[in-house]
N, C-alpha and C positions, 0 to 999 in steps of 0.2 A: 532729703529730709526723711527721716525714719521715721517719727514718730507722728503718732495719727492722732486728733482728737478725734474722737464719735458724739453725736449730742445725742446727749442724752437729756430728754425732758422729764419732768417728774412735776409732780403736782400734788398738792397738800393744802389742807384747810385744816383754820382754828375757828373753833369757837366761844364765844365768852360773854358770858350774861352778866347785868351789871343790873344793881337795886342801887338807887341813890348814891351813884359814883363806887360802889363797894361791888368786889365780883364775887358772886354767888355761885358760879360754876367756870368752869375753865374747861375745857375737854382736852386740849392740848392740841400738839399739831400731827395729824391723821393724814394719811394717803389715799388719793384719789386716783381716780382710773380718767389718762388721756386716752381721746376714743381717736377712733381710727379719722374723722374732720379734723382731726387737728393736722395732719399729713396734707392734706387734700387742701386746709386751709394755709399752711406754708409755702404749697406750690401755688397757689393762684398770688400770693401776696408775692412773692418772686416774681413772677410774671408778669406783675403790674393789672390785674384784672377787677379791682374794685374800682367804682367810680372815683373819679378825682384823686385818686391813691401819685404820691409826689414820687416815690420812690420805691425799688425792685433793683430787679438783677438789670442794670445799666450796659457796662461795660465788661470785657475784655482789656485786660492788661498781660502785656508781653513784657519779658527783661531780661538781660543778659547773665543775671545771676550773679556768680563769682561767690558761690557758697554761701547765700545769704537767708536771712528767714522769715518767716512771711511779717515777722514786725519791720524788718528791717525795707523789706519790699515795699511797705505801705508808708514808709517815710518816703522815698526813693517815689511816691508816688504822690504822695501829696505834694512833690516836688513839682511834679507835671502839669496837675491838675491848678495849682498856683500861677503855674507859666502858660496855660489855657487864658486863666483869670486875665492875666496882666503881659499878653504876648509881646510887647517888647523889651522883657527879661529876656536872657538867654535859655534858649530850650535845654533842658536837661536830656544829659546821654545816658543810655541803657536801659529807658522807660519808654513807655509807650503806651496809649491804651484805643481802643476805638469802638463807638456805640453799637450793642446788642441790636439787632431787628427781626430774628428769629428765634423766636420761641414755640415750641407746641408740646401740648401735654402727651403725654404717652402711656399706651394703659400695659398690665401685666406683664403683655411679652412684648414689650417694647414697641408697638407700631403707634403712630401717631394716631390721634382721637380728633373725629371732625371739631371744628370750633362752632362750639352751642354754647350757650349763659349756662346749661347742667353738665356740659362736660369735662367736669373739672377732675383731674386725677393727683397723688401723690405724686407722679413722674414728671419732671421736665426733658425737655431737649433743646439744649441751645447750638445752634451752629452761625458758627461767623465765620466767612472769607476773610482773608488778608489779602487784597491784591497786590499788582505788581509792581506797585512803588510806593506799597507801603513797607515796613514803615519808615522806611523811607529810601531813596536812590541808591547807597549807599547800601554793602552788606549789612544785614543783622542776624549777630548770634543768637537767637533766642534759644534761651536755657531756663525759663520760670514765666509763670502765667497764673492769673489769676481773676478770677468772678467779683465785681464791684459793685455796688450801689451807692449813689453817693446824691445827695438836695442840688439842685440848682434853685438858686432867690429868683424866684418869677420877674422879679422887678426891675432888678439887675441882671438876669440872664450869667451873675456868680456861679462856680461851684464851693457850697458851703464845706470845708473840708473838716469841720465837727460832723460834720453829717453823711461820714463817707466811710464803706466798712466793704472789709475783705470780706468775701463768702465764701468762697476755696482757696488753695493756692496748690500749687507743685511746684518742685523743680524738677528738671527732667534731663536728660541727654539735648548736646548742643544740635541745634537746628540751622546752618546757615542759610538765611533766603534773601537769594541777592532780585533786586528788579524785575526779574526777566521772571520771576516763581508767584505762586501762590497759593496760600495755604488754607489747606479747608480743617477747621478744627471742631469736632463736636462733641459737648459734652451733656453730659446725664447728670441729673441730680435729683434720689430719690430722697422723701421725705418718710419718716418714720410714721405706720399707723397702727 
């Protein structure tokens, strides 16, 4: 996939004064200045670091690709996560995904930052094992990956799949890793400040 989106955030305020339903001024809409917490506030909301916060950077999703893009990826996965839901459907082939447990913030030049309630930085670092029979006995070509967040319903222990959003994706050169391998993947995600 060649093409890259970058976020860009931008922010802007109107204001508009009203006498007895009738607008007396209007200023239009003006640009504001995002401060550098707003960075700092993306990475901890990724990380899951507010109290009671339902949802962050979850999972890791693996797939074999076949020139596909990151829409099509996330059908292809909502696929999976439905077969989670209701596992004696047929599991879907060429998906995969499995839960994040490591996270740590990273400061300037990349070293991780002890974990304190102030140490919060724009930098994540996520790293996830694949061991050796995942994903499963059987070779897999992994050729696309991608960063998930997605609600489970407390109640039902569901995965809401309204509620489930790619946050990277790649495809990459073919990976084969058959049982006997395992693969250590780590990635960085810096936010804008």
């Amino acid at each position: 996939m060649d093409e890259k989106i970058r976020l860009k955030i931008k922010g802007e305020y109107r204001d508009v004064i009203y006498r007895k339903g009738k607008v007396i001024m209007d200023n239009g809409w003006k640009s504001n200045t995002i401060v550098g917490d707003c960075g700092r506030f993306l990475a901890a909301l990724m990380k899951k670091d507010f109290y009671g916060q339902a949802i962050g950077v979850e999972y890791i999703a693996v797939g074999t690709g076949n020139g596909e893009n990151p829409e099509d990826f996330k059908d292809k996965l909502s696929g999976y996560f439905e077969w989670l839901n209701h596992p004696e459907n047929t599991e879907p082939e060429g998906v995969w995904a499995k839960k994040i447990e490591d996270i740590k913030y990273l400061d300037e030049e990349d070293n991780e930052v002890p974990e304190t309630e102030t140490n919060i930085t724009n930098k994540l670092k996520i790293s996830v094992t694949i061991g050796e029979d995942e994903p499963s006995e059987e070779p897999f070509n992994l050729k696309e990956f991608a960063l998930v967040g997605i609600c489970k319903d407390p109640d039902t222990s569901k995965f809401d799949l309204d509620r489930m959003f790619l946050i990277n994706y790649v495809e990459h050169g073919v990976i084969t890793k058959d049982n006997t391998m395992e693969l250590s993947r780590t990635i960085k995600l810096t936010f804008p400040i």
